[in-house]
C-alpha positions as CSV (number, residue, x, y, z in Angstrom):
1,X,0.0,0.0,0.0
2,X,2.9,2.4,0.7
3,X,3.9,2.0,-3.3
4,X,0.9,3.4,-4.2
5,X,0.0,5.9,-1.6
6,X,3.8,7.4,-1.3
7,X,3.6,8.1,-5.0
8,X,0.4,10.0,-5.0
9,X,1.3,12.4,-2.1
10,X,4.6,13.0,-3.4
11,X,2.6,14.4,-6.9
12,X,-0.1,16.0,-5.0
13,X,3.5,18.1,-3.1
14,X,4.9,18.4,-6.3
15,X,1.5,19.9,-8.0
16,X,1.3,22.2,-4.9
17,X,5.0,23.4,-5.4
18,X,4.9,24.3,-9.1
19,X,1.6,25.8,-8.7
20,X,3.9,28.1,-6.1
21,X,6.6,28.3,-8.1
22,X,5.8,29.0,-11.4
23,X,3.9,32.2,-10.8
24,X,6.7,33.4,-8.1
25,X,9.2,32.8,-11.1
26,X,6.5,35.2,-13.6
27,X,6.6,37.8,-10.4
28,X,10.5,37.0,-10.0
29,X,10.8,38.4,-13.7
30,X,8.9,40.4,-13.8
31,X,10.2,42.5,-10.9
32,X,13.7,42.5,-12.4
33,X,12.4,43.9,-15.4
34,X,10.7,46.8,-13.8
35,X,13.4,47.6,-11.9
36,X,15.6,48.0,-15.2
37,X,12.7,49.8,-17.0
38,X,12.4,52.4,-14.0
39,X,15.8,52.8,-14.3
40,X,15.6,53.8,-18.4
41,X,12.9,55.9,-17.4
42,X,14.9,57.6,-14.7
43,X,17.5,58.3,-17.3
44,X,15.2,59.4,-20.3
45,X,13.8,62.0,-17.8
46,X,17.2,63.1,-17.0
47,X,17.9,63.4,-21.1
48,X,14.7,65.1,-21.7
49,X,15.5,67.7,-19.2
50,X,18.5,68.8,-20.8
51,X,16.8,68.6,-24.2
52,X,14.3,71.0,-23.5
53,X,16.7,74.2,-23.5
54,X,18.6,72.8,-26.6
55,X,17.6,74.2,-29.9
56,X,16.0,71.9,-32.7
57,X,19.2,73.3,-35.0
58,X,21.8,73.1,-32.2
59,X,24.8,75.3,-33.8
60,X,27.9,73.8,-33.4
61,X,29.1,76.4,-30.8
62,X,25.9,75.5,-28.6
63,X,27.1,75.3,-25.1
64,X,23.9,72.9,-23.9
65,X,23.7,70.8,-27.2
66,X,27.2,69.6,-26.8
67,X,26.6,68.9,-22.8
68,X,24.0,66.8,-24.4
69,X,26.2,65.0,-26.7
70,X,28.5,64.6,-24.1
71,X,25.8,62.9,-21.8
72,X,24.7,60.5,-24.1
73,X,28.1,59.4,-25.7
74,X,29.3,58.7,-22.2
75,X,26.3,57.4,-21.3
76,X,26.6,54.6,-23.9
77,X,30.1,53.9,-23.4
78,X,29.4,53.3,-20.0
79,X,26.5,50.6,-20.4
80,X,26.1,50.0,-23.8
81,X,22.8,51.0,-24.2
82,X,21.9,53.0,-27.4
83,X,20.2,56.3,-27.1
84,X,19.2,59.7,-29.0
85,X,17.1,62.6,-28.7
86,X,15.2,62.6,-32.2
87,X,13.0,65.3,-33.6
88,X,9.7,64.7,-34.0
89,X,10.5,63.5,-38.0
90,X,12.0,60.6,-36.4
91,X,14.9,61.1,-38.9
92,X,16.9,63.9,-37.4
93,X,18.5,63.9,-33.8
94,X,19.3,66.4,-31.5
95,X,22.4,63.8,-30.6
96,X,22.6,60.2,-30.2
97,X,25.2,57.6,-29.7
98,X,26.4,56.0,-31.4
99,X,25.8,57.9,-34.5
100,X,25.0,55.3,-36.6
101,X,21.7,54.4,-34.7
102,X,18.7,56.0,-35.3
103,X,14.5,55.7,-34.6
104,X,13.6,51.5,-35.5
105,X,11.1,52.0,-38.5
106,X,8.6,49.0,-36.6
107,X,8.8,46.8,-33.6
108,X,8.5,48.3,-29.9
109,X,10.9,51.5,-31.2
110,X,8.9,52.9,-33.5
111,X,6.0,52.2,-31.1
112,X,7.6,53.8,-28.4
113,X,8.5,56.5,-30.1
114,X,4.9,57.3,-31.3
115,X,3.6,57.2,-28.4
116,X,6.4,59.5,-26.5
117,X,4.8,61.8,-29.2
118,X,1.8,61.6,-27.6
119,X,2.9,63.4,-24.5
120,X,3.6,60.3,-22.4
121,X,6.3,57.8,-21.3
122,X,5.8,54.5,-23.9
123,X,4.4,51.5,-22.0
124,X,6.1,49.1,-20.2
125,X,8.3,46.6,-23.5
126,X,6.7,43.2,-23.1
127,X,8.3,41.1,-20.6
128,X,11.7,39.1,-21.1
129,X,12.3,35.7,-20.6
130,X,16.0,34.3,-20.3
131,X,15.7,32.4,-23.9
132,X,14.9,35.3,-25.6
133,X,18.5,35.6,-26.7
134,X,18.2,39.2,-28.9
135,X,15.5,41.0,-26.4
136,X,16.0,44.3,-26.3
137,X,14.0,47.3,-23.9
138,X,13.3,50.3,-25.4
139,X,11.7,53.4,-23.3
140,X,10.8,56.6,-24.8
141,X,9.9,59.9,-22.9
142,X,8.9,63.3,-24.7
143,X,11.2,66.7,-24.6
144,X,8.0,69.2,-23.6
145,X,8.7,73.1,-24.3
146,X,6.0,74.9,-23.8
147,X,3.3,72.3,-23.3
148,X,4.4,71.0,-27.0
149,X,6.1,68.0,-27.6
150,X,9.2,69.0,-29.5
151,X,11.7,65.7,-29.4
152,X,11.4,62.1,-27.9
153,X,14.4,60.7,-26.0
154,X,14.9,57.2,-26.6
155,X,16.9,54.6,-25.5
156,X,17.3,50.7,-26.7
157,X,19.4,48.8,-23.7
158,X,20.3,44.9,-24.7
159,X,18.8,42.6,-22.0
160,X,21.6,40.4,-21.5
161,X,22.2,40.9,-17.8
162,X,18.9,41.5,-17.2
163,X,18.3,37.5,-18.7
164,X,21.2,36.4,-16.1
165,X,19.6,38.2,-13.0
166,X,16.5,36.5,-14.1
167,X,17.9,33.1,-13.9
168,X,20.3,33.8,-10.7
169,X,16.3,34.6,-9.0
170,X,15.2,31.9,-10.7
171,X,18.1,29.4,-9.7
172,X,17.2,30.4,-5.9
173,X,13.5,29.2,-6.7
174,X,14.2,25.7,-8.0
175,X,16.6,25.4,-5.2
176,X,14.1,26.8,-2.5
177,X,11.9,24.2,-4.1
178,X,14.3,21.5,-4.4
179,X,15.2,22.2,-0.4
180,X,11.0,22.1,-0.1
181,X,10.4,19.0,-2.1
182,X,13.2,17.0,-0.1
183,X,11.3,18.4,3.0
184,X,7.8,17.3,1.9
185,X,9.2,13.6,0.4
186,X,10.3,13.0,4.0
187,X,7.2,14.3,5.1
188,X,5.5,11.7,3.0
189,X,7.7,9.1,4.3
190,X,6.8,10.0,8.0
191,X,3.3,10.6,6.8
192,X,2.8,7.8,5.3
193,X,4.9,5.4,8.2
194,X,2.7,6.6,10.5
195,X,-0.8,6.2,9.1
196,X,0.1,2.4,7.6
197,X,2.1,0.9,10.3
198,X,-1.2,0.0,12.3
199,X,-2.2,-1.3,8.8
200,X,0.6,-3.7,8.6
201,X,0.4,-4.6,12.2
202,X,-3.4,-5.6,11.7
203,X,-2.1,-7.2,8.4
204,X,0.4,-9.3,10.4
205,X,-2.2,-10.4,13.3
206,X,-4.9,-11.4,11.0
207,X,-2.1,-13.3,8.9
208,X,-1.1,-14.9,12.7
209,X,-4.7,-15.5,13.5
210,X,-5.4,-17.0,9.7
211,X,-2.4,-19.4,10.6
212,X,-3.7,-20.7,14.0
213,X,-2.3,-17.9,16.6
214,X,-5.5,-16.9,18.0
215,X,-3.1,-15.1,20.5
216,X,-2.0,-11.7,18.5
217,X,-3.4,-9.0,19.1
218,X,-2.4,-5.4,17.3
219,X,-1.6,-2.5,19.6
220,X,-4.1,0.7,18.9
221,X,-2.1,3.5,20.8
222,X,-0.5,4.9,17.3
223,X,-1.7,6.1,13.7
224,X,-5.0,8.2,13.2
225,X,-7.8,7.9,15.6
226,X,-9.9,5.6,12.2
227,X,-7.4,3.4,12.8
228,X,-6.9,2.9,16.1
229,X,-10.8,2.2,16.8
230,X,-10.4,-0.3,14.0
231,X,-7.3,-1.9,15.9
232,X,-9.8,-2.2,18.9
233,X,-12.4,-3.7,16.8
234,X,-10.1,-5.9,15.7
235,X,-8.9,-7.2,18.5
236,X,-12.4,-7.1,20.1
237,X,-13.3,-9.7,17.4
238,X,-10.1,-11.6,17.8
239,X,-11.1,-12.2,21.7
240,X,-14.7,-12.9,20.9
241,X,-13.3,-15.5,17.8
242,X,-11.1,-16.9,20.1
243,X,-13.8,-17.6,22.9
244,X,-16.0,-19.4,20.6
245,X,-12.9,-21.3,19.3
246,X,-12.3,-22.5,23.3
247,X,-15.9,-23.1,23.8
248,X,-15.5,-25.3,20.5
249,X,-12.7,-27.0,21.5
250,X,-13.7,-27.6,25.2
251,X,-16.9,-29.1,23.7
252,X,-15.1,-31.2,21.6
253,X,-12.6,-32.3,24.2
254,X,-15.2,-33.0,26.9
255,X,-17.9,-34.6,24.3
256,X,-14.8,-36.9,23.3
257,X,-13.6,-37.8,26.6
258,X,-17.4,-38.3,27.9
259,X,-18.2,-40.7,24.7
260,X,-14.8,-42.6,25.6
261,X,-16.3,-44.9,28.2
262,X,-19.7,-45.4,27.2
263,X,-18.2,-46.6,24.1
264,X,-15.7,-48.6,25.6
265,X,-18.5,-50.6,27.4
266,X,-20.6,-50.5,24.3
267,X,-17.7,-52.6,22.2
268,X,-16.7,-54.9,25.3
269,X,-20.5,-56.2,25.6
270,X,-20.0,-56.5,21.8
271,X,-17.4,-58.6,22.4
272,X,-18.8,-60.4,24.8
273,X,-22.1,-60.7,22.8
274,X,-19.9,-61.7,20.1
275,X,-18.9,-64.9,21.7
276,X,-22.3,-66.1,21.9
277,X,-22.8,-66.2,18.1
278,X,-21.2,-68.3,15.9
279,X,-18.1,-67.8,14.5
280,X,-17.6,-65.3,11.2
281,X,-21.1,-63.8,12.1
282,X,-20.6,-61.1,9.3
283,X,-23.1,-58.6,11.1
284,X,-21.4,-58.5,14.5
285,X,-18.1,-58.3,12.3
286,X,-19.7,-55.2,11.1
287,X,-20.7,-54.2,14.2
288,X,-17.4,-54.6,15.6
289,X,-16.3,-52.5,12.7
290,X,-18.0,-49.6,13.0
291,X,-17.7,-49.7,16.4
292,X,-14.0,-49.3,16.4
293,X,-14.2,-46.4,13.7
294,X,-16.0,-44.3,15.7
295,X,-13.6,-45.2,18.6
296,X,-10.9,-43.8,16.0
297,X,-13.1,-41.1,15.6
298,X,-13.1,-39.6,18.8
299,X,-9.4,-40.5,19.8
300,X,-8.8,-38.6,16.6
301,X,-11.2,-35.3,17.7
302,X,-9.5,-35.5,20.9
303,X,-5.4,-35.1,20.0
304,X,-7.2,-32.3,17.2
305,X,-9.1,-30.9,20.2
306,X,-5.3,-30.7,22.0
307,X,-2.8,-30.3,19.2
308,X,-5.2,-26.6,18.7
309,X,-5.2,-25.9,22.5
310,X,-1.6,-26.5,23.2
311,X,1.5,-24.6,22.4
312,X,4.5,-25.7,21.4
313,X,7.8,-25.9,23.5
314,X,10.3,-25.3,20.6
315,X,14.1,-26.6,20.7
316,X,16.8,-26.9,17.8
317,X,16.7,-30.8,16.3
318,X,17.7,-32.2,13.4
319,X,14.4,-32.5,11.9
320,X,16.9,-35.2,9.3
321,X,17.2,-37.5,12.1
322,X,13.5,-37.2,13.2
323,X,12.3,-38.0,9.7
324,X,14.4,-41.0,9.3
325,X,13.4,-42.4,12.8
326,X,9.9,-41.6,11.6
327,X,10.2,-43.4,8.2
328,X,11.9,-46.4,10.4
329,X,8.9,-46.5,12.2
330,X,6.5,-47.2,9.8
331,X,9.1,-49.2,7.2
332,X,7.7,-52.4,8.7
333,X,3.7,-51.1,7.6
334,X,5.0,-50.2,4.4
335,X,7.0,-53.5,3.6
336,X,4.0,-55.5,4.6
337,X,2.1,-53.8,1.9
338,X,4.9,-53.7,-0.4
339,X,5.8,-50.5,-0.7
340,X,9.3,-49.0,-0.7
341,X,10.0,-46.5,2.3
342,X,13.2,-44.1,2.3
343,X,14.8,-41.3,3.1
344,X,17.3,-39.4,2.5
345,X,19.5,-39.3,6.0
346,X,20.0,-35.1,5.0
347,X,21.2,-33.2,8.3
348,X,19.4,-30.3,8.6
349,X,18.7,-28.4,11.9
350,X,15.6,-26.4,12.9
351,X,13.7,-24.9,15.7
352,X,11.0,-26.9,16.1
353,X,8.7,-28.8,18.7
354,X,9.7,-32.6,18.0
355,X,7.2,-34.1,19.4
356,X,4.4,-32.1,17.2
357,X,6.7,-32.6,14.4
358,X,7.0,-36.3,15.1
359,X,3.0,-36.9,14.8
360,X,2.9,-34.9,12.1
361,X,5.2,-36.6,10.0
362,X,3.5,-39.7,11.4
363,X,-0.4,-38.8,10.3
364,X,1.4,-37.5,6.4
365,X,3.3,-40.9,5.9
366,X,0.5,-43.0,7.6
367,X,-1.5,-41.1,4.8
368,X,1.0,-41.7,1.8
369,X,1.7,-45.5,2.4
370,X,-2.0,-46.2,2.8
371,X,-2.5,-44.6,-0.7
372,X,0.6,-45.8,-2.5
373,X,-0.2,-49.1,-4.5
374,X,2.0,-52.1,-4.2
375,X,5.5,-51.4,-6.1
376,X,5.3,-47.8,-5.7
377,X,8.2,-45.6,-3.5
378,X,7.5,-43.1,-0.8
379,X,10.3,-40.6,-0.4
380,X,11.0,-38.6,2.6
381,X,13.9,-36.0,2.0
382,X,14.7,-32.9,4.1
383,X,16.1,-29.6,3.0
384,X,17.1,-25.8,4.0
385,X,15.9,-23.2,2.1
386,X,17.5,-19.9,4.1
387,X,15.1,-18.7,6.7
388,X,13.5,-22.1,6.3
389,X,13.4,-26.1,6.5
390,X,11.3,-28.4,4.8
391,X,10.6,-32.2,5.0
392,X,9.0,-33.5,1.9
393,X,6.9,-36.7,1.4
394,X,5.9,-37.7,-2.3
395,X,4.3,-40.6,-3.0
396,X,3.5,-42.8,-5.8
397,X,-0.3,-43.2,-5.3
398,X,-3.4,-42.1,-7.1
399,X,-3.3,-38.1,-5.9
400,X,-5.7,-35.8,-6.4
401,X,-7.3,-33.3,-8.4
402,X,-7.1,-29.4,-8.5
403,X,-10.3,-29.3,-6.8
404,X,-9.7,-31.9,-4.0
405,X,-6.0,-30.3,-3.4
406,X,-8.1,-27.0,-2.4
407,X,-10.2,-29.3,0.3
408,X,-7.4,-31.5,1.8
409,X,-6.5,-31.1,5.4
410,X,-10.5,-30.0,5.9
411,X,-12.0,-31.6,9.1
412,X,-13.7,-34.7,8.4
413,X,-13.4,-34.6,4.3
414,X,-12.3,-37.4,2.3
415,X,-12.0,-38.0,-1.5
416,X,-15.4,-39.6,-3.1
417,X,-12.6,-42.5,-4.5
418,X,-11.5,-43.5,-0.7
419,X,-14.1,-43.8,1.0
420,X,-13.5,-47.2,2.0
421,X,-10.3,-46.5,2.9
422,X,-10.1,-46.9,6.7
423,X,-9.7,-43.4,8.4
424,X,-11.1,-40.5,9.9
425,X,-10.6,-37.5,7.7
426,X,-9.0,-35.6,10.8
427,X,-5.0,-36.9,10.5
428,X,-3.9,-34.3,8.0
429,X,-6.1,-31.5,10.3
430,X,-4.3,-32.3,13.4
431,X,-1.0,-32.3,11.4
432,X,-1.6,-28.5,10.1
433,X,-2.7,-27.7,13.8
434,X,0.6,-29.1,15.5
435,X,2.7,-27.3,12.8
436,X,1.3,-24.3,13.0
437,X,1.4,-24.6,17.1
438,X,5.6,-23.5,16.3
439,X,5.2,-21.3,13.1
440,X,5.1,-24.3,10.7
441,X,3.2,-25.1,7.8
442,X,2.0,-27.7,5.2
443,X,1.1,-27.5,1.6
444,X,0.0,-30.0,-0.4
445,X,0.7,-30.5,-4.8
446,X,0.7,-32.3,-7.1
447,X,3.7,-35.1,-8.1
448,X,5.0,-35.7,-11.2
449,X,4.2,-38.1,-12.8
450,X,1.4,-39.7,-10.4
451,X,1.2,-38.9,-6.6
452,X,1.5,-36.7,-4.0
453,X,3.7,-34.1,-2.8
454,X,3.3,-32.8,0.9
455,X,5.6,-30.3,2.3
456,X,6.0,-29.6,5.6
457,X,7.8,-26.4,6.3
458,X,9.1,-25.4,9.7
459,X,11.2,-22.0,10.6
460,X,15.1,-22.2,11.2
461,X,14.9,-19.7,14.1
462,X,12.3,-19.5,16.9
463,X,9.0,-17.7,16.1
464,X,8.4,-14.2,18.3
465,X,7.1,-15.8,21.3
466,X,6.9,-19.2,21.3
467,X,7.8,-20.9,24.5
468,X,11.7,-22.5,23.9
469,X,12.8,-26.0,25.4
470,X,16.1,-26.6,26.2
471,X,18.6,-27.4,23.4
């Protein structure tokens, strides 16, 4: 969730800082623009007032037209900035610099120099940008003698340090926003830490409750208030799920052990009755059948009814060595039925509870030799896989389909094909629930080219609290 949500803040900042910056860098220009402009104005005002006493025909003797002159020539030798006071023609000049320049005959010059003959200062030039590599300002202010406009003073400045002060405020901008955008991406980060870490905590106590830890709970003292009532809600249902669970279990456990004796009687009068009928009777050899089923049965919902109340007491084994004493165990069933046991004697070491593991591996090979015709192999082999370690069982039997692979390990369910296969339907259920006691696992596929494959995965260090045996 944080790949998707990071992202969109960090464009929503992003947004929100050009919309800033792009009409502070229009203002930024803008300003440096009208500073230079006030400045031509300043100095066409300070022409124009020395125009106004020189004579449209200066002589060359003229005391005040060659003060002019002398203005403007050093004027433009000082900033490079063209200039002249022009007679209303446009074609003859009171003096310029440098000589050779005179009135533009279109563009913002001639503009500006009509409207100077107006009366008034020309308008602001259009603005400037930095990539407008031949800009150019021009600013035009009338000569006035005796209310009449007599001359225009005008001036034409290049623009290229007006471009670089543009950029220099500029520069500042994108790095006032660069310095802004690192400051709102760790924002985001913090932002977004804080408001989906109780997500991922609920996220990690449903997966622990999903997996048989009916224990976790998630802690609602951070993130925003919607998610801490949700963390109480949550864990509100969690205790309310787990005391139904308890009250299920207890019922089974007590329903069990109370049906124990009764039934226990029940098959020693049937024994007993059996002796009085004569010998192969086939419907007290049904009774008898049936009678120990169900006597499998509730042994069976009892160790479930335990293996999902108990917790494990974990300890580093060689889960190797358990699965060959395991596989030694039940060599003898699967010789008698002619079926070939191994294993394959791998060391591998793992915290684990070996007694759970033990009767798991005992209810998934009791399961695999029953299944596996005459002929056929079962193979045990044990593995590490980094934070992991795995005991596999494949066998050579029938397996199952796509849709019976999602049902197995189910309470009670059994394939349609074996049902007259002696068994309760509950050995793989108590196997998930003794596995997943210590922060196991077991998943069930398909083997190539006929069978089963069962994995039984178990951690390589000790889960976050889970009780520890000695080593």
């Amino acid at each position: 969730m944080r790949t998707r949500l990071l992202p969109l803040l960090i464009v929503l900042m992003a947004g929100v800082l050009l919309a800033l910056g792009f009409p502070l860098a229009v203002s930024v220009a803008a300003a440096q623009q009208q500073e230079v402009v006030v400045d031509r104005i300043d100095d066409t005002v300070r022409f124009a007032a020395l125009a106004q006493f020189v004579s449209e025909t200066p002589t060359a003797m003229d005391e005040r037209s060659a003060t002019l002159e002398d203005q403007l020539n050093r004027y433009h030798a000082t900033y490079d900035i063209n200039v002249g006071v022009f007679l209303r023609n446009g074609t003859s000049a009171m003096a310029k610099a440098p000589e050779w320049w005179g009135v533009p005959s279109a563009g913002e010059g001639q503009k500006a120099f009509r409207e100077a003959l107006t009366g008034r200062r020309s308008q602001d030039p259009p603005q400037v940008w930095p990539w407008q590599l031949k800009g150019r300002l021009v600013v035009a202010s009338p000569v006035v003698r005796d209310g009449d406009v007599v001359a225009v003073v005008l001036t034409d400045s290049p623009t290229d340090h007006l471009r670089e002060r543009i950029l220099r405020g500029w520069a500042l901008i994108a790095a006032g926003e660069g310095a802004a955008m690192l400051l709102a991406v760790g924002a985001a980060f913090r932002l977004t830490g804080w408001v989906l870490r109780p997500v991922r905590v609920l996220d990690a106590a449903t997966h622990d409750i999903a997996t048989g830890q009916l224990n976790s709970r998630v802690a609602a003292a951070s993130g925003p208030p919607e998610l801490r009532r949700l963390a109480r809600s949550f864990n509100e249902m969690a205790d309310n799920v787990e005391g139904v669970l308890e009250q299920q279990r207890a019922f089974v456990a007590d329903a069990s052990h109370q049906l124990r004796n009764p039934l226990a009687a029940l098959l020693l009068r049937i024994e007993l009755l059996a002796l009085e009928l004569p010998e192969g009777n086939r419907e007290i050899a049904s009774v008898r059948t049936e009678g120990r089923r169900l006597a499998q049965v509730l042994d069976d919902l009892l160790d479930l009814a335990l293996a999902e109340h108990s917790s494990a007491t974990l300890e580093l084994a060689d889960i190797g060595e358990l699965a060959a004493e395991r596989v030694a165990a039940w060599r003898p069933v699967a010789e008698e039925k002619g079926v070939h046991l191994g294993d394959d004697g791998s060391a591998v070491t793992a915290w684990v509870d070996p007694i759970a593991l033990s009767s798991a591996l005992d209810a998934v090979i009791d399961n695999a030799v029953k299944f596996t015709p005459g002929g056929a192999s079962v193979t045990v082999t044990a593995a590490s896989h980094g934070t992991t370690c795995s005991i596999v069982i494949t066998d050579g039997g029938p397996g199952l389909t796509d849709d019976e692979l999602a049902r197995i390990g189910d309470r009670f369910w059994r394939s349609g094909r074996h049902q007259n296969v002696k068994g309760s339907g509950l050995g793989l259920s108590i196997s998930r629930a003794l596995l997943s006691a210590g922060g196991g696992r077991i998943a069930y596929e398909h083997h190539e080219p006929q069978g089963l494959r069962v994995t039984l995965t178990v951690p390589r260090t000790p889960p976050p609290g889970a009780a520890h045996g000695a080593d």
